[in-house]
Biopython code that builds the backbone (N, CA, C, O; Angstrom):
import numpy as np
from Bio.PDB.StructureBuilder import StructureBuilder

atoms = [
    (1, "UNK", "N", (131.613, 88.629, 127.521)),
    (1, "UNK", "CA", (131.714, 88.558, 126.073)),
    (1, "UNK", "C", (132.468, 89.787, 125.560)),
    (1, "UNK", "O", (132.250, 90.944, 125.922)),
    (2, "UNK", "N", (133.543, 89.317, 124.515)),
    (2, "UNK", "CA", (134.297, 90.839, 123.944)),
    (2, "UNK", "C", (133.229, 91.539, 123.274)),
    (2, "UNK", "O", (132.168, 91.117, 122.813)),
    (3, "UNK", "N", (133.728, 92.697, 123.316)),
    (3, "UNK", "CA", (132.977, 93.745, 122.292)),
    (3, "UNK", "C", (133.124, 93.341, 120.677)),
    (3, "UNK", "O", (134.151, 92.963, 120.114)),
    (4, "UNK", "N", (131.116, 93.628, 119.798)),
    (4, "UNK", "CA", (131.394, 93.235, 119.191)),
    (4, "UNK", "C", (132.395, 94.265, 118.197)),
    (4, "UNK", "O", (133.400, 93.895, 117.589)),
    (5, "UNK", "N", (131.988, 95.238, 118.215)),
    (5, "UNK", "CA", (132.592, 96.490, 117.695)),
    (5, "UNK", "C", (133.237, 97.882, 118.488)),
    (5, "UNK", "O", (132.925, 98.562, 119.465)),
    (6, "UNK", "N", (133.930, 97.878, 117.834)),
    (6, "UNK", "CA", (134.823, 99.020, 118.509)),
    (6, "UNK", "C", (134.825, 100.583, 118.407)),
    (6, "UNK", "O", (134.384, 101.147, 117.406)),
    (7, "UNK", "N", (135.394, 101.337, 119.597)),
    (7, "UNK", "CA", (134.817, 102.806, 119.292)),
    (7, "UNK", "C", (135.469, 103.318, 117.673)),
    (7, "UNK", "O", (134.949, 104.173, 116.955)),
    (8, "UNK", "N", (136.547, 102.646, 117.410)),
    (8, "UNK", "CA", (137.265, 103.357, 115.924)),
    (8, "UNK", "C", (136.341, 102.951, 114.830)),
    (8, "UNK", "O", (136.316, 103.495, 113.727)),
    (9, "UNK", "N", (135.443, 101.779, 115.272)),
    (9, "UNK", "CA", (134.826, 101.595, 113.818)),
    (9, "UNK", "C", (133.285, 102.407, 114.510)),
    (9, "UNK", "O", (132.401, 102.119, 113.703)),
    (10, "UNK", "N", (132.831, 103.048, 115.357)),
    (10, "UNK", "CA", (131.833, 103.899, 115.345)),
    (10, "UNK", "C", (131.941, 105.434, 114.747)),
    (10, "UNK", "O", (131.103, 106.196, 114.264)),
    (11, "UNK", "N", (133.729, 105.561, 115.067)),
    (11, "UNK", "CA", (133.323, 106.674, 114.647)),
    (11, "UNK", "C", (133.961, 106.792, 113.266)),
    (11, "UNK", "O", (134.244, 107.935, 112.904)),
    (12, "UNK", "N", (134.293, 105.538, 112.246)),
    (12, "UNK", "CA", (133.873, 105.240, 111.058)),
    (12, "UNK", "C", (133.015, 105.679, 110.549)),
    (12, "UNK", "O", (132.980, 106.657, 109.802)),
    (13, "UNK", "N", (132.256, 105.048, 110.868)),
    (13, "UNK", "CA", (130.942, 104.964, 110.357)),
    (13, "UNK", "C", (129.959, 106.514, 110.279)),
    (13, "UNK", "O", (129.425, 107.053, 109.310)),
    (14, "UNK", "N", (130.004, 106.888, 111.648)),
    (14, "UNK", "CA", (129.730, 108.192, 112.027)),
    (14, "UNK", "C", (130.432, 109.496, 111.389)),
    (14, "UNK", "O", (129.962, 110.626, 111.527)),
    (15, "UNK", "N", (131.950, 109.124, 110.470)),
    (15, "UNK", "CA", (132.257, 110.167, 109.819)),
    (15, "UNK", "C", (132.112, 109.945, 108.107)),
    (15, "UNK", "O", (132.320, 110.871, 107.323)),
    (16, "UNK", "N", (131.743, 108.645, 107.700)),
    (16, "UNK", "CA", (131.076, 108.584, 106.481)),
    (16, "UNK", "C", (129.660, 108.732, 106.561)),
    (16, "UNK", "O", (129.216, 109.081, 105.468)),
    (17, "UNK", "N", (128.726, 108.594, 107.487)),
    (17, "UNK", "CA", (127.548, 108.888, 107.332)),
    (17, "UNK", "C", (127.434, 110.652, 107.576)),
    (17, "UNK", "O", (126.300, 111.120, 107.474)),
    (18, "UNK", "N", (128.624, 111.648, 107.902)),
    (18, "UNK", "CA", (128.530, 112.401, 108.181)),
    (18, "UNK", "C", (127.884, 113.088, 109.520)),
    (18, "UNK", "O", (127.335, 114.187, 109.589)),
    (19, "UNK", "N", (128.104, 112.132, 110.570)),
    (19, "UNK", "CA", (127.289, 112.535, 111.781)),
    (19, "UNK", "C", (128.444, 113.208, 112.963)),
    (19, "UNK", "O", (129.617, 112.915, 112.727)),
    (20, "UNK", "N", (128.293, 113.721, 113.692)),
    (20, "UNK", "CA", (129.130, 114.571, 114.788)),
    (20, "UNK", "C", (128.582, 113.567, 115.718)),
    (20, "UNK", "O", (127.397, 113.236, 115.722)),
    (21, "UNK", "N", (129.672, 112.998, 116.666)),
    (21, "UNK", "CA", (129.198, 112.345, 117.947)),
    (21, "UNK", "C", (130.264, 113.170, 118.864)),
    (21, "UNK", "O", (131.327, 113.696, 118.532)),
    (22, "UNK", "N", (129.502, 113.092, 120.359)),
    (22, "UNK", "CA", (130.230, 113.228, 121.524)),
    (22, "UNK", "C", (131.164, 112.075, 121.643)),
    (22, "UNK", "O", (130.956, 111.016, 121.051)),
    (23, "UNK", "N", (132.134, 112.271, 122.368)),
    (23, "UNK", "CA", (132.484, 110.780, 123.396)),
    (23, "UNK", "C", (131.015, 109.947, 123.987)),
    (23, "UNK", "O", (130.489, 108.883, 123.661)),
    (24, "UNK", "N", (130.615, 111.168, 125.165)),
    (24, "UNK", "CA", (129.618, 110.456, 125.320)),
    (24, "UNK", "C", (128.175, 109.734, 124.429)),
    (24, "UNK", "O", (127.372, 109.043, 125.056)),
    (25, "UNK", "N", (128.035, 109.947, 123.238)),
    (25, "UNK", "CA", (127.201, 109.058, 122.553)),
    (25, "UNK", "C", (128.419, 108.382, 121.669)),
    (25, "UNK", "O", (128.294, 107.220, 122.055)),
    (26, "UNK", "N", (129.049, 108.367, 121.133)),
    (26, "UNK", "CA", (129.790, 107.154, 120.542)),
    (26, "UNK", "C", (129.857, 106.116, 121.641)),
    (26, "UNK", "O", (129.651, 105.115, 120.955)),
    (27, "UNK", "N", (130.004, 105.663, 122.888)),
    (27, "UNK", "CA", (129.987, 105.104, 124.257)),
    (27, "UNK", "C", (128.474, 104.332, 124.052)),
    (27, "UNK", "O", (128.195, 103.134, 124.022)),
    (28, "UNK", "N", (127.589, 105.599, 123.919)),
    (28, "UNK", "CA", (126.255, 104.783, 123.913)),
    (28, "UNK", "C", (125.989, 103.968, 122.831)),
    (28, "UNK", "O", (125.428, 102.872, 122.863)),
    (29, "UNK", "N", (126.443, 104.589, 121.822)),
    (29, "UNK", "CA", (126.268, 104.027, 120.511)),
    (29, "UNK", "C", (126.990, 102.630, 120.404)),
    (29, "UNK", "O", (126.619, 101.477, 120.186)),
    (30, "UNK", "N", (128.025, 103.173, 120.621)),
    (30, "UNK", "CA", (128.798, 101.495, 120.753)),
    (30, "UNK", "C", (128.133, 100.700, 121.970)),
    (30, "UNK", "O", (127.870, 99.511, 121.790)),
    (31, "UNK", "N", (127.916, 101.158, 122.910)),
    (31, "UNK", "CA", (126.926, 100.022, 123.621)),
    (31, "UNK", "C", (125.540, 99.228, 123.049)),
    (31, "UNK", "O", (125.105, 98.094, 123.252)),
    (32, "UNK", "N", (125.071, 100.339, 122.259)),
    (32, "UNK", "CA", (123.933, 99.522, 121.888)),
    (32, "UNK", "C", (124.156, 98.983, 120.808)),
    (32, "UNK", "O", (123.440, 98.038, 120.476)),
    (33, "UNK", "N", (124.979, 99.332, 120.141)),
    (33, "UNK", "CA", (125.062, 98.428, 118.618)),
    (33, "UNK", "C", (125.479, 96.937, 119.296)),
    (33, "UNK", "O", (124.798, 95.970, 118.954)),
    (34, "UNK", "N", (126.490, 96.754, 120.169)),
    (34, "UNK", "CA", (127.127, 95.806, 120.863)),
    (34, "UNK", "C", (125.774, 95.009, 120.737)),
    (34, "UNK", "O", (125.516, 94.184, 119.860)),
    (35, "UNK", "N", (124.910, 95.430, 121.837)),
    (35, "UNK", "CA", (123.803, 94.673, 122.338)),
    (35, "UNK", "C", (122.869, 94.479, 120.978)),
    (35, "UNK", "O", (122.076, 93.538, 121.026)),
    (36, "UNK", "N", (122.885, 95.089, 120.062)),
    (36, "UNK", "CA", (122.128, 94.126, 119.482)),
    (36, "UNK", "C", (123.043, 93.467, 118.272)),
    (36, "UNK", "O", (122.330, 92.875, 117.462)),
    (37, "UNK", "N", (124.377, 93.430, 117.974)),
    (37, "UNK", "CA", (124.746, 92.637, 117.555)),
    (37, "UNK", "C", (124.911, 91.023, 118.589)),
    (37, "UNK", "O", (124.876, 89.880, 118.133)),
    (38, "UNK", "N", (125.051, 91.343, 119.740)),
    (38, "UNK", "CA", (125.218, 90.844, 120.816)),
    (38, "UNK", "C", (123.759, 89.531, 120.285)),
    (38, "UNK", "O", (123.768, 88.301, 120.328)),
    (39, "UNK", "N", (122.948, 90.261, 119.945)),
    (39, "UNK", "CA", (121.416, 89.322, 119.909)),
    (39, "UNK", "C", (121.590, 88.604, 118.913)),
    (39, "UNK", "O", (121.499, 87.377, 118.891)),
    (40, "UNK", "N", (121.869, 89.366, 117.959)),
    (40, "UNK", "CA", (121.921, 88.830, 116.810)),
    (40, "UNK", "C", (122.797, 87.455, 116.331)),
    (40, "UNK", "O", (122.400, 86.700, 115.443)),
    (41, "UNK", "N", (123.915, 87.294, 116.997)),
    (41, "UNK", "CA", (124.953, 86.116, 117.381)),
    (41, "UNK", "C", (123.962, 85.142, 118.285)),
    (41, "UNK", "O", (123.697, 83.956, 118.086)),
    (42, "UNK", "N", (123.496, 86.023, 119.349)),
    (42, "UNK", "CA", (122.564, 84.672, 119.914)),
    (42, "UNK", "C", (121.537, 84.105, 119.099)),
    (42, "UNK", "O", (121.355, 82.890, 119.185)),
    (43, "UNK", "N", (120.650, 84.963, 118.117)),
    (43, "UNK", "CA", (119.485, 83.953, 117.586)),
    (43, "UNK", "C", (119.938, 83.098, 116.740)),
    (43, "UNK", "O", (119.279, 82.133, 116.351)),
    (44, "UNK", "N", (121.450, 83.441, 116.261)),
    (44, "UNK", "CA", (122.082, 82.653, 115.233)),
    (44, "UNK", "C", (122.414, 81.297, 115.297)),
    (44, "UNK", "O", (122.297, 80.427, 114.434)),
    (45, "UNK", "N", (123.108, 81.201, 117.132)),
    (45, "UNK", "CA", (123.317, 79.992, 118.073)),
    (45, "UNK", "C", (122.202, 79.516, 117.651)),
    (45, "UNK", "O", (122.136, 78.681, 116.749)),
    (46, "UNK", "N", (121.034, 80.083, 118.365)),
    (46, "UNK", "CA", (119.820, 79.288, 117.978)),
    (46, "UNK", "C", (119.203, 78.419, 117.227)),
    (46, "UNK", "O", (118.709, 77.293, 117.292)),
    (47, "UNK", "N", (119.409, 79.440, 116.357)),
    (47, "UNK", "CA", (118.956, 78.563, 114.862)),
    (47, "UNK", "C", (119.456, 77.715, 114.208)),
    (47, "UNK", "O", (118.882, 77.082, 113.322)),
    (48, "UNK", "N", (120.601, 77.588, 114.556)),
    (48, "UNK", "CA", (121.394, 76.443, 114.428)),
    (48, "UNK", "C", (120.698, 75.460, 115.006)),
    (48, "UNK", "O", (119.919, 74.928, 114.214)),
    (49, "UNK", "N", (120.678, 74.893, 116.389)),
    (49, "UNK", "CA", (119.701, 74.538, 117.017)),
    (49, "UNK", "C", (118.417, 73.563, 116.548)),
    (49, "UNK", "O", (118.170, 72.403, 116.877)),
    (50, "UNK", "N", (117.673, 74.503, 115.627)),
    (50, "UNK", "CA", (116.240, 74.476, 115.430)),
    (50, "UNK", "C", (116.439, 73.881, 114.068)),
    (50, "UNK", "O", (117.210, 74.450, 113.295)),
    (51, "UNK", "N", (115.758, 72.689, 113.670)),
    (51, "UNK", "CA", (115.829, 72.134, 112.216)),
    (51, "UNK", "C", (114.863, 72.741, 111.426)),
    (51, "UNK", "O", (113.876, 72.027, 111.252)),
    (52, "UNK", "N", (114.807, 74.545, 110.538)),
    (52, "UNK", "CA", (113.938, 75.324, 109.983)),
    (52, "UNK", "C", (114.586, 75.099, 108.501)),
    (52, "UNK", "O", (115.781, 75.248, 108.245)),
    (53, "UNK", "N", (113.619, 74.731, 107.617)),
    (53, "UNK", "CA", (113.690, 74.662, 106.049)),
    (53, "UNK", "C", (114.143, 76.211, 105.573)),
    (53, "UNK", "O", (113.594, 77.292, 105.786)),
    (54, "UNK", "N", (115.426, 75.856, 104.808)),
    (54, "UNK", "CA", (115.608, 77.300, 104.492)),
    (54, "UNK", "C", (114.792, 77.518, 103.042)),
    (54, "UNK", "O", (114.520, 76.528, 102.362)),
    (55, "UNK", "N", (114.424, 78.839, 102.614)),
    (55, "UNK", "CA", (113.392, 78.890, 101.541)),
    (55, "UNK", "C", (114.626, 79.775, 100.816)),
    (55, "UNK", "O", (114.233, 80.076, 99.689)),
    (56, "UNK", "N", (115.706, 80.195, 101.013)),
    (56, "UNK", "CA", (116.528, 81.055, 100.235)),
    (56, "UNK", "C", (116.436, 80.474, 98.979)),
    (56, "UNK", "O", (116.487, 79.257, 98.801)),
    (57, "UNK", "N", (116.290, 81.375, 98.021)),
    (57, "UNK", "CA", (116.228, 80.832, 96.218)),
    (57, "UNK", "C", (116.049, 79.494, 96.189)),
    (57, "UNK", "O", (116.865, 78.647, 95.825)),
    (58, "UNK", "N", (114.316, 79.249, 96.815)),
    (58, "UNK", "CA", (113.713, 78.411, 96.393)),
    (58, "UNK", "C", (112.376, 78.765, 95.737)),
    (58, "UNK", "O", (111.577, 79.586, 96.186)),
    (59, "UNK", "N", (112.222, 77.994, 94.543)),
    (59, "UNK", "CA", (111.699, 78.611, 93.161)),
    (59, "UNK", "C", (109.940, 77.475, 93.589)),
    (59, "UNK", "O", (109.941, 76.245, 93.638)),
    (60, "UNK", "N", (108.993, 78.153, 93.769)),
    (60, "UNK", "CA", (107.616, 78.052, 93.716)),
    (60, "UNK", "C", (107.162, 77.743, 92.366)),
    (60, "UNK", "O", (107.293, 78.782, 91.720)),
    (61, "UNK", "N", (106.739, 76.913, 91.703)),
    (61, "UNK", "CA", (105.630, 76.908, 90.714)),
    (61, "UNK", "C", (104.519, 76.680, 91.055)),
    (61, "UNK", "O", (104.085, 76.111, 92.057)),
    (62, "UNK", "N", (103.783, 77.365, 89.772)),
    (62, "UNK", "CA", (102.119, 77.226, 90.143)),
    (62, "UNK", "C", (101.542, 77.281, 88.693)),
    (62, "UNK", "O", (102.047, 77.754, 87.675)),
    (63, "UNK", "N", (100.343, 76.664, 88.887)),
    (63, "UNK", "CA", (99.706, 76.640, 87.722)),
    (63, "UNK", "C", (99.473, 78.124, 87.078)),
    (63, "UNK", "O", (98.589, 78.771, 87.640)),
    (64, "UNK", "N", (99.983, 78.614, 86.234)),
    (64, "UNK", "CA", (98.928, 80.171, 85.776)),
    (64, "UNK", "C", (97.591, 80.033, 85.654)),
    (64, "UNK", "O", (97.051, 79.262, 84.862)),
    (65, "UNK", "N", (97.115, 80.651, 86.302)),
    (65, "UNK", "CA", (95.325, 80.806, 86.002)),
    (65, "UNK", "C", (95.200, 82.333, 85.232)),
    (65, "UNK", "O", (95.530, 83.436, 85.668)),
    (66, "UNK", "N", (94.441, 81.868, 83.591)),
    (66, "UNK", "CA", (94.140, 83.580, 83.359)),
    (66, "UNK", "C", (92.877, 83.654, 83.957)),
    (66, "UNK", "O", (92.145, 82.695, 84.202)),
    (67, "UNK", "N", (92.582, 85.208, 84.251)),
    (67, "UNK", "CA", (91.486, 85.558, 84.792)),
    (67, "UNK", "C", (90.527, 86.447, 83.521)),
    (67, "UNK", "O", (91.189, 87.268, 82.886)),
    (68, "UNK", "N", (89.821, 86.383, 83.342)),
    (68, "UNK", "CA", (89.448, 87.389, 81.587)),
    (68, "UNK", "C", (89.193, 88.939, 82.823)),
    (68, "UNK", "O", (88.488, 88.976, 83.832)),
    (69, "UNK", "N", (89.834, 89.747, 82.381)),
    (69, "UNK", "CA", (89.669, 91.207, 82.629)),
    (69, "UNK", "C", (89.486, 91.829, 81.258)),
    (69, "UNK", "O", (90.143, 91.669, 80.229)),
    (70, "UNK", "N", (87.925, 92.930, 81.630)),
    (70, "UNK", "CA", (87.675, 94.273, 80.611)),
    (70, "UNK", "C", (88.783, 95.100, 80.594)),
    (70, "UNK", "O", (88.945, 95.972, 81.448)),
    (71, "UNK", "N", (89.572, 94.892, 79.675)),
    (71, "UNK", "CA", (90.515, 96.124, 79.480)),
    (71, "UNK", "C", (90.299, 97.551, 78.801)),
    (71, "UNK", "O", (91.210, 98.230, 78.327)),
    (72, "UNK", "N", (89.081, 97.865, 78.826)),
    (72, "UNK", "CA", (88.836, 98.767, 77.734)),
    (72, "UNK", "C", (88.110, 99.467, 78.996)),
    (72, "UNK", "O", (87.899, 100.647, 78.717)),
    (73, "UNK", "N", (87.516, 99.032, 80.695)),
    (73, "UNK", "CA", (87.382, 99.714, 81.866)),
    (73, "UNK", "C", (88.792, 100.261, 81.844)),
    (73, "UNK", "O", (88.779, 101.414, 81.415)),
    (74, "UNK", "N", (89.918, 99.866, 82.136)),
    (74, "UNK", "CA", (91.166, 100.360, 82.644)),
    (74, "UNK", "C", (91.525, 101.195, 81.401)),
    (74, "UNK", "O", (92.423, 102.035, 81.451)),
    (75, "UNK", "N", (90.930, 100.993, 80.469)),
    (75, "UNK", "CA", (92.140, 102.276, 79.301)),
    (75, "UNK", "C", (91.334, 103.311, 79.591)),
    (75, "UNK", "O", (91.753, 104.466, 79.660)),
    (76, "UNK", "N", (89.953, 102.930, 79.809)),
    (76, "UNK", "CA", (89.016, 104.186, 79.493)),
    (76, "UNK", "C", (88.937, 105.573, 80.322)),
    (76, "UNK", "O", (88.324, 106.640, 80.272)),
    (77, "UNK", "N", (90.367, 104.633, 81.478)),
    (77, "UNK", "CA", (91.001, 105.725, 82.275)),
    (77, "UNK", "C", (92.478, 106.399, 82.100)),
    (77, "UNK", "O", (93.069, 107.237, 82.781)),
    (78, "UNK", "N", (92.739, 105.886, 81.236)),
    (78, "UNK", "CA", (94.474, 107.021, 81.197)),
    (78, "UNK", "C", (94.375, 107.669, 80.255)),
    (78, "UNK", "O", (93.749, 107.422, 79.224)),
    (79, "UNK", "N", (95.073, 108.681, 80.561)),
    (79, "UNK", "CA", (94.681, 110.266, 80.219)),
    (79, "UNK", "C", (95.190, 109.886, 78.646)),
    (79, "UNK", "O", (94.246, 110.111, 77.888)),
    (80, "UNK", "N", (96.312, 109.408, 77.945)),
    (80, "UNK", "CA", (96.361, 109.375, 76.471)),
    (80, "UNK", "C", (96.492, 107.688, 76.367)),
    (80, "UNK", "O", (97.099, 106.880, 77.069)),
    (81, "UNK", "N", (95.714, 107.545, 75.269)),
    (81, "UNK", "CA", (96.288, 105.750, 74.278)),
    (81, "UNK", "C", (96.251, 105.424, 73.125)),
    (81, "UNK", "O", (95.306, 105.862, 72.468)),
    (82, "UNK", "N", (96.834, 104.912, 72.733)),
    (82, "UNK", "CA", (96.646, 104.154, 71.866)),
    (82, "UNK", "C", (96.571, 102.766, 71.175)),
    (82, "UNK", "O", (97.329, 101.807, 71.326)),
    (83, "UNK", "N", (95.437, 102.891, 70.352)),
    (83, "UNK", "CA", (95.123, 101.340, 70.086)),
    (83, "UNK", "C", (94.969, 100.951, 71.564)),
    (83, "UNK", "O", (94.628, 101.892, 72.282)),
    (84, "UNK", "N", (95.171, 99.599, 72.261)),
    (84, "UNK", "CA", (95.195, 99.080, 73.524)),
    (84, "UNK", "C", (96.269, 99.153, 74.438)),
    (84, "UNK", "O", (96.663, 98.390, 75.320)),
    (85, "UNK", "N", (96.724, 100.461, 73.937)),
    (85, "UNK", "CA", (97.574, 100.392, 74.845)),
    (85, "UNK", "C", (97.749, 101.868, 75.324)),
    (85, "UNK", "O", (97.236, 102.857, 74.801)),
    (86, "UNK", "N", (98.764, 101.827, 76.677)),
    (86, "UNK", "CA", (98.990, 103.409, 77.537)),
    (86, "UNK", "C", (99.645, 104.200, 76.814)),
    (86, "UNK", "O", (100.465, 103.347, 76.474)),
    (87, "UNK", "N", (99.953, 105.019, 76.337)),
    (87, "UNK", "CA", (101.035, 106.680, 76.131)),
    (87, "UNK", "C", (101.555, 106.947, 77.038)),
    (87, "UNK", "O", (100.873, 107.667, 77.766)),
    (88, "UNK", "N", (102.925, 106.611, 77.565)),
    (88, "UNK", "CA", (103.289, 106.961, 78.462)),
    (88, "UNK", "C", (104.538, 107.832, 78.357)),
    (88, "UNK", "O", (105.335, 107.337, 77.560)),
    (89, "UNK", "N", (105.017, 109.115, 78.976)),
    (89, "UNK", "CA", (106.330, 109.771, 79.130)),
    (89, "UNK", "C", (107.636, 109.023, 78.637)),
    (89, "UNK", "O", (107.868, 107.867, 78.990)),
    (90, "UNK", "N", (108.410, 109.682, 77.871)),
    (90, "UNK", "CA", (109.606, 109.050, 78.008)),
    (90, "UNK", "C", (110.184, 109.685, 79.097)),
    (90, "UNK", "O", (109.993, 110.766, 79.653)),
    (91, "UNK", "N", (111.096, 108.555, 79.299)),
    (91, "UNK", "CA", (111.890, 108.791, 81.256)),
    (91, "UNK", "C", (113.415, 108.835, 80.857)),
    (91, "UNK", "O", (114.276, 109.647, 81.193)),
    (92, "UNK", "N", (113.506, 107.668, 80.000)),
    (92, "UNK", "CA", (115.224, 107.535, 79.403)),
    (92, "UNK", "C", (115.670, 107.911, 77.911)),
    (92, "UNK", "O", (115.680, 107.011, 77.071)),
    (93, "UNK", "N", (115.924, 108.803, 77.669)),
    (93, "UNK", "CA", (115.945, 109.051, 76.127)),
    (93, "UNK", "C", (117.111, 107.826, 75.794)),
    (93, "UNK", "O", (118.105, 107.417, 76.394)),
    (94, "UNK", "N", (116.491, 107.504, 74.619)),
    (94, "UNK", "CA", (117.300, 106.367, 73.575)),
    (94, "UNK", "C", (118.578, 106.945, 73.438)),
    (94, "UNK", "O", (118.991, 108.090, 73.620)),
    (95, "UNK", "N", (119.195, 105.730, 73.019)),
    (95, "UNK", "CA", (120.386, 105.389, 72.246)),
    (95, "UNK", "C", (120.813, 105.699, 70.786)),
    (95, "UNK", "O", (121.892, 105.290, 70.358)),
]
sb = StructureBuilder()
sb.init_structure("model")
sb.init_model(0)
sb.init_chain("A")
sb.init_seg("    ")
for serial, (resi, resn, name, xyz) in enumerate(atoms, 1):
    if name == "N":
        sb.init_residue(resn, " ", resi, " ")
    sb.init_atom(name, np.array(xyz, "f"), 0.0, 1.0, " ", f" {name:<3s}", serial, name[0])
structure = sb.get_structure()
């Protein structure tokens, strides 16, 4: 089987991620990436193969059930509120 990737795109990668390789680990590196891209092409064969329902952006409904929760246990723990509700930090100052 050809290689799936090559030493120029390891040491791509290896000089945008900012890493120093030897010869000798770019060699390894490219061997093992090989091997598990190597796998990864095979489970693909596979699954082809195998008649599995794909669930990609498939949308679940369900009944809502409310549950009644004491909310006045949970406020009676944060440090500021008001009325029924939290005080919380601003993070993004407005517009």
């Amino acid at each position: 089987m050809a290689q799936l990737i090559t030493k120029e795109e390891i040491e791509k990668i290896a000089r945008l991620a900012h890493i120093n390789f030897s010869e000798t680990e770019i060699i390894n590196v490219m061997n093992h990436l090989d091997a598990v891209l190597s796998y990864a092409v095979r489970v693909e064969e596979i699954a082809k193969d195998i008649d599995v329902p794909s669930f990609k952006n498939c949308n679940i409904e369900r009944e809502d059930i409310v549950i009644p929760t004491d909310t006045q246990s949970i406020l009676a723990q944060a440090p500021e509120r008001e009325g029924d509700f939290f005080v919380v930090p601003v993070i993004i100052e407005g517009q």
